[in-house]
N, C-alpha and C positions, 0 to 999 in steps of 0.2 A: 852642509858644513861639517856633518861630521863624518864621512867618506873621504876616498883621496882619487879609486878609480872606479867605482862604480859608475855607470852614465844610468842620466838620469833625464824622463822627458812623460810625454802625456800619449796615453794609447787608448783613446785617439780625441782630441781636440775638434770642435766642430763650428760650422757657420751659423748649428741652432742659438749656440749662445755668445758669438765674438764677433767683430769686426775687426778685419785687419792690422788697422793702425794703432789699437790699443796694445793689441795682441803681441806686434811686434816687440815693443817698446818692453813689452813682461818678457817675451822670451829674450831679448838682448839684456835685460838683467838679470835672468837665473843662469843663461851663458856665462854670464863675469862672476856670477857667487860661485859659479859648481869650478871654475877654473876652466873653462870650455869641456864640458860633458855634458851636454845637453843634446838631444833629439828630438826635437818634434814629432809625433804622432799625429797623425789630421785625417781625418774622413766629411762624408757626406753628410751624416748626421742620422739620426732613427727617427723612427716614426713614433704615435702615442705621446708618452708625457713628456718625452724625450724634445719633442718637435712644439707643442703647444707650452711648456711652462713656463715664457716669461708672455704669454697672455695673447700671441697672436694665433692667427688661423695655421694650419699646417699646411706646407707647401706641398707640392703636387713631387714625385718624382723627379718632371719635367725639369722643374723649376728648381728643384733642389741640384740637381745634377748641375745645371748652368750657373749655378749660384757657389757651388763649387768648385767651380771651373775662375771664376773669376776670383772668389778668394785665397785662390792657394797661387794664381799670377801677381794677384796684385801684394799677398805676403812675401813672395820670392822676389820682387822687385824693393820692397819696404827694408827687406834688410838683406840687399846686397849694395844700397845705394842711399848716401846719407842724404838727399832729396826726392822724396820722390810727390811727383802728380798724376792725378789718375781718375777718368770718367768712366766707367763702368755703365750699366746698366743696372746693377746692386749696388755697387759699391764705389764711393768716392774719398779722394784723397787729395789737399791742394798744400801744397809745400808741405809734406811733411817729413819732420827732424826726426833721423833717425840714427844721431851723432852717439860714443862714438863707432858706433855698430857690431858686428858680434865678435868674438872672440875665435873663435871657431870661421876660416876665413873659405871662399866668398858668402858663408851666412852658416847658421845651424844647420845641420841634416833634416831633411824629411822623408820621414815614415809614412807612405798612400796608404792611406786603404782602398783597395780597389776590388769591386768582382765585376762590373761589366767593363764594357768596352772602354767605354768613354772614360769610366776614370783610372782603367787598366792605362789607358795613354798618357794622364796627367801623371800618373807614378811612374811614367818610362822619359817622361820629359823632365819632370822635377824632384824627384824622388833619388834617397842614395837605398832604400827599403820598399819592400811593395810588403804589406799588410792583409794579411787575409784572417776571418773566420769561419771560411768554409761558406759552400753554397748557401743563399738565406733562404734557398726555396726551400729544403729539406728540414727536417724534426731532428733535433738531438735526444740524446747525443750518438754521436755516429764512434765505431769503436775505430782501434788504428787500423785494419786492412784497408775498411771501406772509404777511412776519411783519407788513409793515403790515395788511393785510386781516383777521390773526389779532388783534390787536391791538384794532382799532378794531369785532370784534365784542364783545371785552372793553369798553372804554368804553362801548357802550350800552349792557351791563347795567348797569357802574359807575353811569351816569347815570339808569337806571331806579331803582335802589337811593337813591340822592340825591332826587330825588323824593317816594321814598315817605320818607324821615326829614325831607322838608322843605329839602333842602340846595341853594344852590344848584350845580349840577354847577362853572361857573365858578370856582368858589372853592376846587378841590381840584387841586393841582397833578399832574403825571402822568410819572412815573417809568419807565423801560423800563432794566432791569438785562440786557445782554445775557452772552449762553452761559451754559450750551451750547444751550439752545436755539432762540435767538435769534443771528443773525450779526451782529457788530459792525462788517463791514464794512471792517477795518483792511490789505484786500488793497496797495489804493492809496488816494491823496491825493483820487480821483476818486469811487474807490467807498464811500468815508468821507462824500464831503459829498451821494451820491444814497442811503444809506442812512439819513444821520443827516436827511436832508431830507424823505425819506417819512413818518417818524415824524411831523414836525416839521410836515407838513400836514394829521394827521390829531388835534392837538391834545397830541404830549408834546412835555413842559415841559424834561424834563431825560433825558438820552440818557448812559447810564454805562457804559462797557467798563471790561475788566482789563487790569492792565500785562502786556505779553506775557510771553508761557511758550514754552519748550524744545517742551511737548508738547500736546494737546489734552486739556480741550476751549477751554485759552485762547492758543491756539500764533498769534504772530505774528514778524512781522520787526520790532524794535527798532528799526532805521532809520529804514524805515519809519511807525512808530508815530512817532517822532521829528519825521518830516515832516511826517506829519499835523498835530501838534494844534503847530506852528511855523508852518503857514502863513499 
């Protein structure tokens, strides 16, 4: 409400804590408050307290990935269509209103987060963003050479995946969510614009740090930070 073009969305929304048809209905009303500036953010969800805090068991990889899989089909249908039904294997939907839908037309943008296969595809099928934090197997933070080079083995596969559904790679914008694994580079003014530049040669579109913290893994100088994104 108190913006006019900033966009504004959720990095990243998960199936730990929403079901679809709720979810819809809140993103179709922050679409019409922001004036259609909205972007959904979505991923698979974490693991730890991330996965267990509204008191159930934590899902298996397996299970999270298919689960996945069904909530971001059955979200893209919810609000591209002001009735929809839907049986799942997770998730179910029987008429539901989703009048009178977003503002933002045929539905809000989605942001994937994607590093394997599987969900590298759901962000080349439904995605206008693919989302990344850099490999989860590796230890942060990783500085700009190495995280571009980690990086940019991830968009070939992105772009192999693209491919095989027909897409073209061009058309999916590319997202880099730094820390912890990823260094944002907010040391200096200096090492802000050779880190957000590296990225920026190897084809991302949009480069996102955290506002600084007291402690790690998003610990910066405010000042600092200040300078940076002022000059």
């Amino acid at each position: 409400m108190a913006t006019e073009r900033i966009r504004l969305g959720t990095l990243v929304a998960s199936p730990n804590f929403r079901h679809p048809v709720p979810l819809a209905k809140e993103l179709m009303t922050l679409d019409d408050i922001s004036g259609g500036r909205l972007t959904l953010g979505i991923g698979a969800g974490g693991e730890g307290w991330d996965a267990t805090m509204l008191g159930h068991t934590a899902w298996s990889r397996s299970e999270r990935a298919e689960r996945f899989a069904e909530f971001v089909d059955l979200l893209d249908r919810l609000l591209r269509e002001p009735v929809t039904s839907y049986r799942g294997r997770f998730y179910s939907a029987d008429e539901a209103r989703t009048y009178p839908g977003c503002v933002q037309r045929p539905r809000v943008p989605f942001a994937v987060a994607a590093a394997g296969p599987r969900a590298m595809r759901l962000a080349t099928l439904y995605g206008e963003t693919w989302v990344t934090t850099g490999d989860l197997k590796r230890q942060g933070p990783v500085g700009a050479a190495d995280g571009a080079k980690m990086i940019r083995e991830q968009i070939a596969r992105l772009e192999e995946v693209c491919v095989q559904v027909g897409r073209d790679p061009a058309s999916l914008r590319r997202l880099i969510l730094t820390g912890p694994i990823l260094d944002p580079g907010l040391a200096s003014v200096e090492a802000f614009r050779d880190t957000a530049g590296r990225y920026a040669e190897i084809g991302i579109t949009d480069f996102v740090v955290h506002w600084p913290r007291r402690t790690e893994p998003y610990a910066a100088d405010l000042a600092t930070f200040e300078r940076i994104f002022s000059a």
